[in-house]
N, C-alpha and C positions, 0 to 999 in steps of 0.2 A: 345484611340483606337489603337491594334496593328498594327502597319506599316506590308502589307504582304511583308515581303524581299524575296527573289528569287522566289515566286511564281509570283508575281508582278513585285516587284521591283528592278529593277535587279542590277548587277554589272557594274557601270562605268570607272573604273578607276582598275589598278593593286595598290600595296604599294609605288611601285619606282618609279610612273609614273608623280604625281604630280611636276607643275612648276610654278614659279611665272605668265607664262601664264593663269592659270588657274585661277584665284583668281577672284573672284565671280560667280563662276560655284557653282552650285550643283552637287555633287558626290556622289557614293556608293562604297563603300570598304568591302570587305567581309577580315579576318585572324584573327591573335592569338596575343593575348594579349602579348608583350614581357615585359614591365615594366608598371607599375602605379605607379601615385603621387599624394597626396590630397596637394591643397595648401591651406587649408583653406578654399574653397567654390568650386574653381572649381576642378575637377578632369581630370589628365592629364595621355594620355597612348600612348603608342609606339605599333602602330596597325605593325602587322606583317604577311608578306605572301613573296612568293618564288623571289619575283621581288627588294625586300626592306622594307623600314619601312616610315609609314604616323604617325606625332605627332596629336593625337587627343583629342582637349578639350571640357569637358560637362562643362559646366555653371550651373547655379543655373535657369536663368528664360526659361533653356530647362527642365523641373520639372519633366515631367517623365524617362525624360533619365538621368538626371542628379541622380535622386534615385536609377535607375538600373545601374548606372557606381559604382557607391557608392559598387555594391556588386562583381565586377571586380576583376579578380586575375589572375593568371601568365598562359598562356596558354588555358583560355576561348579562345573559338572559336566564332569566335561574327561576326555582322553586323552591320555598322553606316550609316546612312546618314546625310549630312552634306552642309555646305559652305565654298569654300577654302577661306582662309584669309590670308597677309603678316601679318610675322612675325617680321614685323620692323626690330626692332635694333639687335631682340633675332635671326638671325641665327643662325643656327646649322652647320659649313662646314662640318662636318666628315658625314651628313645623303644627300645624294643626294637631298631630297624632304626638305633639310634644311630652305627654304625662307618662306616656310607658313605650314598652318598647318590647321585641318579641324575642323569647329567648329558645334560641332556634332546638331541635331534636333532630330535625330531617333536612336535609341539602339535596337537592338536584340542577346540574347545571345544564338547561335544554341548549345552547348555545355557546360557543365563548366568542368575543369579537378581536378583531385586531384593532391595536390604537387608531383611533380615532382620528380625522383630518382636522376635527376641532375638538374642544369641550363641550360635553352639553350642558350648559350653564344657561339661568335664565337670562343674564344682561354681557354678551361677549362684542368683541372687537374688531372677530376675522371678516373679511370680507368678502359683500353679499353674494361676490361671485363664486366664493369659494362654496356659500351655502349652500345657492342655487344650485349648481354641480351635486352637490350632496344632500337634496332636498329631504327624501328618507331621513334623515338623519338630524337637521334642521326641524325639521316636523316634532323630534322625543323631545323639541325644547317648552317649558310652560306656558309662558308667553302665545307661544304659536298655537298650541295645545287648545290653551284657553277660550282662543279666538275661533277656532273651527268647531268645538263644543258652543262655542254661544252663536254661532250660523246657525250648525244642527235644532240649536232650541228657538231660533227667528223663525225658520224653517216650518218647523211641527207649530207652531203657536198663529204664523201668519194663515196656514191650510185652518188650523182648528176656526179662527176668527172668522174666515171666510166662506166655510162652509154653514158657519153659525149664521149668517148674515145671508145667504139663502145662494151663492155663489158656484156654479160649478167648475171642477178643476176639469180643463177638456185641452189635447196637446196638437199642435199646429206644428206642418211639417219644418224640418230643419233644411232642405234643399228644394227650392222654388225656384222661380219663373224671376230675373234681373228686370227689377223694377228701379225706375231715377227715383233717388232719395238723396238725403242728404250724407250718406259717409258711401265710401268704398268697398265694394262688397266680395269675397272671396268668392273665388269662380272655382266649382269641379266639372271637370269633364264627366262627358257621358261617353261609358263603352259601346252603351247598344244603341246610342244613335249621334254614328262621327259627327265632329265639327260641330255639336250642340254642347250647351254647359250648365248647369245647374247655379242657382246661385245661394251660396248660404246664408239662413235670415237674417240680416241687423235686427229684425223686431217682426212680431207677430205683427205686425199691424193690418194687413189688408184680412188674414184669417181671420183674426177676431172678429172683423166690423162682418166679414160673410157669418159668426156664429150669431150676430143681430139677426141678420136678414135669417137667417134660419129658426129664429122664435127660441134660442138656451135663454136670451134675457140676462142673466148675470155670470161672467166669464172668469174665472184667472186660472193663470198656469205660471208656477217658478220655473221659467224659461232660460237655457244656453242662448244665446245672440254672439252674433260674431260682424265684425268691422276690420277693415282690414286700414286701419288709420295708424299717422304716428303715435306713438306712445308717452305716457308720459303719468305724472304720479298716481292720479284720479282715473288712468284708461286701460283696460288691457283686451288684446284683441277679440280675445273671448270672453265675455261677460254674462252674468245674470240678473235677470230682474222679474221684479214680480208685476205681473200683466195684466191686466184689470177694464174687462169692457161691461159697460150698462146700459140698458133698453131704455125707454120712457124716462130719462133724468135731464137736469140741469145739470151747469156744472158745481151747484152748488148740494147737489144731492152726493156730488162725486166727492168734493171736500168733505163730506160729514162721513162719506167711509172709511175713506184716507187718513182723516184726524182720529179718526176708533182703533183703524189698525196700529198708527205711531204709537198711540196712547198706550196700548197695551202693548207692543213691543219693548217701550220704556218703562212700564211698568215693571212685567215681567222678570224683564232681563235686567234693570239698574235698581229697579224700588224707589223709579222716578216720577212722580204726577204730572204730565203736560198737561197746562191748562188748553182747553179751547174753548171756544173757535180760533185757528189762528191766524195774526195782523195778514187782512191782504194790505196788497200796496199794487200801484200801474206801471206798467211797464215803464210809460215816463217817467215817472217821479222816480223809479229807479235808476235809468239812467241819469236822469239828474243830478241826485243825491251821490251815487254812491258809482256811478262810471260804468257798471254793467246790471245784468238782471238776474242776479245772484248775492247781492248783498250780505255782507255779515254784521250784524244788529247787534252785535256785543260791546260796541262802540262808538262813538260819536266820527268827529272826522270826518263830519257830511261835505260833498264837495257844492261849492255857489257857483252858479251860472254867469258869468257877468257881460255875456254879449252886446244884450240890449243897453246896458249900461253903457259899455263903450260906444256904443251908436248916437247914445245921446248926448254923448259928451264930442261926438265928429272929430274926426282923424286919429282917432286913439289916444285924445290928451296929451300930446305930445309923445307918444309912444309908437315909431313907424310899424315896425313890428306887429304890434297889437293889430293895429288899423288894418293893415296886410290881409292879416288873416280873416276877418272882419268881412272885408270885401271881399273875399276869396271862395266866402260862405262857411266858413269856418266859424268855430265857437273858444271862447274863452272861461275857461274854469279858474277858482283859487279853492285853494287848502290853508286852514289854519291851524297851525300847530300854537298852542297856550302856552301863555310863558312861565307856567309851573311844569312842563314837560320842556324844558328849553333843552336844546341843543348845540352844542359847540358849535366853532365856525369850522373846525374840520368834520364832522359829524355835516353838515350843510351842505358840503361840497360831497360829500360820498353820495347823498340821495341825488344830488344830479348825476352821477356816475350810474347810478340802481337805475333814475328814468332814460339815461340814451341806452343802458342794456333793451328796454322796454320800447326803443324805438321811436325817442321822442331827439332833436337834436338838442334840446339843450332844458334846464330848468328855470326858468326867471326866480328869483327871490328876494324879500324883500323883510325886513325885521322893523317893526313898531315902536319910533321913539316916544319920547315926552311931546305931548300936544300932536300925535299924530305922522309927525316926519318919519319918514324911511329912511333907513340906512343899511348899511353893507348892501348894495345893490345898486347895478347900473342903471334902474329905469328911474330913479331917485332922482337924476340930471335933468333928466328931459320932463316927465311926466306933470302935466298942471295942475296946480293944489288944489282945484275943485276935482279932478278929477281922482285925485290921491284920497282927498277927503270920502267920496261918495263908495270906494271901492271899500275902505276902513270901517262906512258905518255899514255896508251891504252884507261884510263877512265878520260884523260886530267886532271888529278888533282892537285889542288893549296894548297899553304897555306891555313893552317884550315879547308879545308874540309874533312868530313866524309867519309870512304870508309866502305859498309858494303857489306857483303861477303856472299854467300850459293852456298853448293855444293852437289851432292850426286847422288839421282837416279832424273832423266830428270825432268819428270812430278812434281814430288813431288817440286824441285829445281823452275820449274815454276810457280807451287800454291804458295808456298811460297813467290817468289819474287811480284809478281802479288797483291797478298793481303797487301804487307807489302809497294810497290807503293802508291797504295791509299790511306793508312791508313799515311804514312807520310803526302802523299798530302793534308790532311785532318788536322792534326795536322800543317802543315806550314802555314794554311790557304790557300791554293794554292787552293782548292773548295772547297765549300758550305758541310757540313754533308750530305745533301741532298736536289734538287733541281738543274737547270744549273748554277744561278747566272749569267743568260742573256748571257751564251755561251755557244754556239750548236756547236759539232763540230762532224758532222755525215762522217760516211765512209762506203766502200766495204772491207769486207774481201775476198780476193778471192785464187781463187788454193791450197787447202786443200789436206792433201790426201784422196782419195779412201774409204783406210781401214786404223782401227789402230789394233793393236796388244795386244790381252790380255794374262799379263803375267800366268794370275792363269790356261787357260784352254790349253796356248801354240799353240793358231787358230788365224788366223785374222778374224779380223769382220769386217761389215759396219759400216763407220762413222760419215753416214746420214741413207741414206738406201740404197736398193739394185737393185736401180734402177736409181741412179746416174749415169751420161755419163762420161768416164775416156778422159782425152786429147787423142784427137788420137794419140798422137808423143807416148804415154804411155801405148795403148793399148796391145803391141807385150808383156810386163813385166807383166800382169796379174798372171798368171802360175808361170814364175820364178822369180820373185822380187816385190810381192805386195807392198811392202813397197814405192817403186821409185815410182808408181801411185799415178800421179795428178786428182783432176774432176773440174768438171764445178759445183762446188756450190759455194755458197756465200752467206753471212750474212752481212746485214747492221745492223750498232751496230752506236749508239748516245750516248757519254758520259759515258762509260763503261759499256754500256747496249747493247744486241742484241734486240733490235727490231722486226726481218724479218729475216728470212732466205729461204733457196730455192738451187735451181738446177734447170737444164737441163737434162732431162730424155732420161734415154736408152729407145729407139725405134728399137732398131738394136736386131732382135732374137739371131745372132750368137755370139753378144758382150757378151747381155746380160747371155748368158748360160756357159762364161767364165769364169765374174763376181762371180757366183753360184759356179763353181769349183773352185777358190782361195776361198771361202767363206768355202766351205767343205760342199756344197750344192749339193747332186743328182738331178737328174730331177726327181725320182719320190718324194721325197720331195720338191724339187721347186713348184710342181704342188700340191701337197698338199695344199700346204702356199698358194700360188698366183694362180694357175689354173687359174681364171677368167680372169685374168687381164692377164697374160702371152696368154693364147688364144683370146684375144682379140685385143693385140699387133701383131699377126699375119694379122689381115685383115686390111692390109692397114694405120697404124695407123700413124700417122703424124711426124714429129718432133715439139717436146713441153716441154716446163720447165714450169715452174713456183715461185708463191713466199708465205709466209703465214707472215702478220704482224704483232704482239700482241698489241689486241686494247688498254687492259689494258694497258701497259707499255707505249703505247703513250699516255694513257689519264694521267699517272702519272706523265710523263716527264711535258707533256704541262701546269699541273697545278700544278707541282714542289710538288706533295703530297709526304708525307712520305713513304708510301707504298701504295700497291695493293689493302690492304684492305679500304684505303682513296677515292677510284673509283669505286668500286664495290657496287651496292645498299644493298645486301645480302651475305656479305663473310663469310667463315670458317676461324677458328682460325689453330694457330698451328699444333692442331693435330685432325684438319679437320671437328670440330663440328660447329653447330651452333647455340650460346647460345640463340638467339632466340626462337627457336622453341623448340630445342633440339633434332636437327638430329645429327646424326642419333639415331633412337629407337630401342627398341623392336618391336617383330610381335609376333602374338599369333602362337600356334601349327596348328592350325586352315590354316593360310596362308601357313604356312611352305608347308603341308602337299598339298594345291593346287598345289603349283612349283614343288614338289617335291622333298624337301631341307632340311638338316636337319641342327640344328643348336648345332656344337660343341661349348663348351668354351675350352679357350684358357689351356696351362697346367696349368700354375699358380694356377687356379679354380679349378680344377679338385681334386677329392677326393684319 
């Protein structure tokens, strides 16, 4: 007679839950088949579900079950009832439920599958195309399992924090009005009004600042965002983050909520103590130091400036090159690698190969003899011994250490320094490929400037947005020296990651219509763009900043995944499909012809 399983008789027990307490209990286990074994009579299986794994064995004098386990194979979806039993002598440590094991009465199989495009094994090899494609299926794996239960509990824990903290969760639409920002924004057509388009939000941000001016006072929402940019390890086109705007604060009120949420998300989820308050540091001294504003702090490897240095030594010390760049407005950095982390001389020549990947043409290098002399390195000919000596004592360098070298245009001089950091740090062993290696070292970047400067269109632009509050000591320089202006934003970055970032928002109409003119902004283009938000700024509207935190990136940190796409239940690939489904598709002329859209192919296609 069939046992009725969940119409009856229900589920007792998860996979992980069994304990040697348990043992002569009846239980019911409902999951998936992960392995079978015949030993000769009895039949043994590793019952699976999201919690862990139950060993479960049929016997021969349980007759009916014991013939329907007989027909058991890898990812049946099954039901057993049973008696927990020690497992004597046969623990299993590596399985939580290792002390017993349930020795079945009852067998139901709600499913059977067909083999399988992979194994679902916690650590496999197929490739992530083939995953993707088979995400459902990717998904039974632990690993993955693991990670989208520890979202669920960032999730519930970051709302509980929040609301503790006097915050209301309020949701801001998903399709607006195409505002200039800084990424690329997916466009939907409108059916009921031709030739108009919706455009989907990168970020709450103009919403939120109108939930200021409307008196909520404390904001957040675990928000979808979408960007329609290339892709890449840290990016995917639809993302979440947690949203966060404040009435009457600094931005130092915004870091003490910020530092409560992490703390307790670390808490929580690793049974980690962050200390705070945590290291600010200035935008300068981060590019400085460390080549962008994102630093990771788990390592030394700071990079030395030595521009001025070469100025005061005139024409580069014998080094044309140097000089070049120098006059060109260009900057000169060195990197020391210590001669207890030495390097072969092939190992030498590869990191100049790593920095022209990175866009640089070439790498100077130079290694630390006895009493200071350089060697392996062409600038060793030319270069004058005062000028050798002053760069040795600048970047403190000893016997056998490495001194490597880039100079040229600014930015570029920083990418390159910045990426070629890491990529040591990562070859000395000095951190993990990826993951923390159980060290967090989070910080504020803060005092950025304003605007940056772009060389192709010869404008400044904003370098958040346009609504950033400038230091008041900086406000008078808007007009005549955009460049000198500082703001009130700030990005907390963990481990050479931004995390969060945010600002302090202009509230001030006569600031902000300043701001617009260093931008090369008229009013009546201001009001075009912003009209709402600008007229709404006008009634009374508060002092407020804010912060946005990418959920993704803290669920990736927290559970040390390889990438974005390791936390994300549903990700696109590279170049932004989804082999699953196979989005994006085709639409017939049919739909087109609803929205009002027609559909070119690209030139390539074209006849």
């Amino acid at each position: 007679m069939a046992v009725p399983f969940i119409s009856e008789v229900k589920r007792t027990h998860t996979c992980g839950q069994l304990t040697k307490e348990q043992v002569g209990q009846e239980v019911v286990l409902f999951g998936w088949v992960q392995n079978r074994r015949d030993h000769g009579g009895a039949v043994f299986i590793d019952l699976r579900d999201r919690e862990g794994l139950t060993q479960v064995v049929f016997e021969p004098d349980a007759k009916e079950a014991h013939e329907l386990a007989g027909q058991l194979r890898l990812e049946f979806c099954i039901g057993v009832r049973g008696k927990v039993i020690s497992r004597g002598k046969n623990v299993n440590p590596k399985m939580k439920t290792g002390e017993i094991e349930v020795k079945a009465d009852a067998l139901t199989i709600f499913n059977r599958s067909e083999p399988t495009p992979f194994l679902i094994e916690d650590s496999i090899e197929t490739a992530e195309d083939k995953r993707l494609a088979h995400r459902y299926l990717d998904l039974r794996r632990k690993p993955l399992q693991q990670s989208l239960m520890t979202r669920s509990k960032m999730n519930a824990l970051t709302r509980a924090y929040m609301v503790e903290n006097g915050f209301l969760e309020l949701e801001t639409p998903f399709m607006g009005k195409y505002t200039p920002g800084g990424a690329r924004n997916f466009l939907v057509p409108s059916r009921l009004n031709p030739g108009k388009f919706y455009a989907l939000a990168e970020s709450p941000q103009l919403y939120k600042q109108l939930f200021m001016v409307a008196g909520f006072d404390r904001y957040f929402q675990i928000v979808k965002c979408f960007r329609d940019e290339d892709l890449r390890l840290d990016r995917q086109p639809e993302f979440t983050q947690i949203d966060v705007e404040m009435s009457f604060v600094t931005q130092d009120d915004i870091f003490t909520i910020i530092e409560g949420l992490i703390q307790k998300l670390w808490k929580e989820v690793l049974g980690v103590d962050v200390p705070t308050p945590f290291m600010r540091m200035n935008f300068d001294e981060s590019m400085a130091k460390y080549g962008n504003d994102k630093p990771d702090l788990r390592f030394g490897l700071e990079h030395i400036v030595l521009t001025d240095l070469i100025r005061e030594h005139g024409e580069g010390g014998g080094v044309p090159l140097i000089w070049e760049a120098v006059q060109h407005k260009g900057i000169v950095k060195a990197m020391v690698i210590p001669a207890d982390k030495a390097l072969s001389r092939a190992e030498s020549d590869k990191l100049e190969e790593f920095a022209k990947q990175a866009g640089a043409r070439g790498l100077a290098r130079a290694k630390v003899g006895e009493g200071g002399e350089w060697t392996q390195s062409p600038l060793a000919k030319t270069i004058s011994p005062a000028l050798r000596q002053a760069i040795n004592q600048a970047c403190n360098a000893k016997t056998g250490d490495l001194l490597l070298f880039q100079f040229g245009r600014e930015s570029l001089v920083h990418t390159v320094m910045a990426n070629l950091r890491v990529h040591v740090a990562k070859k000395l062993g000095l951190i993990p490929e990826y993951g923390s290696g159980g060290n967090w070292r989070f910080l504020w970047v803060v005092n950025p400037p304003l605007f940056e400067y772009d060389e192709e269109s010869k404008t400044w632009a904003a370098a958040h947005h346009a609504f950033t509050r400038p230091h008041d000591g900086d406000v008078e320089y808007l007009l005549t020296d955009p460049g000198r202006v500082k703001c009130h934003r700030y990005d907390v970055v963990l481990n050479g990651f931004e995390i969060g970032g945010g600002s302090i928002r202009l509230h001030d109409p006569k600031v902000q219509a300043e701001v617009f003119k260093a931008l090369g902004i008229e009013e009546e283009e201001a009001r075009m763009k912003f009209g709402f938000l600008l007229d709404a700024l006008k009634y009374g509207a508060p002092p407020h900043g804010g912060i946005a935190l990418g959920m993704d990136r803290l669920v990736m940190l927290l559970t040390s995944a390889e990438s974005l796409r390791d936390v994300i239940p549903f990700p696109k690939t590279k170049t932004g499909t989804d082999l699953m489904t196979s989005a994006p598709g085709d639409v017939d002329e049919r739909q087109l012809k609803e929205i009002h859209v027609r559909s070119v192919p690209p030139p390539t296609q074209q006849k």
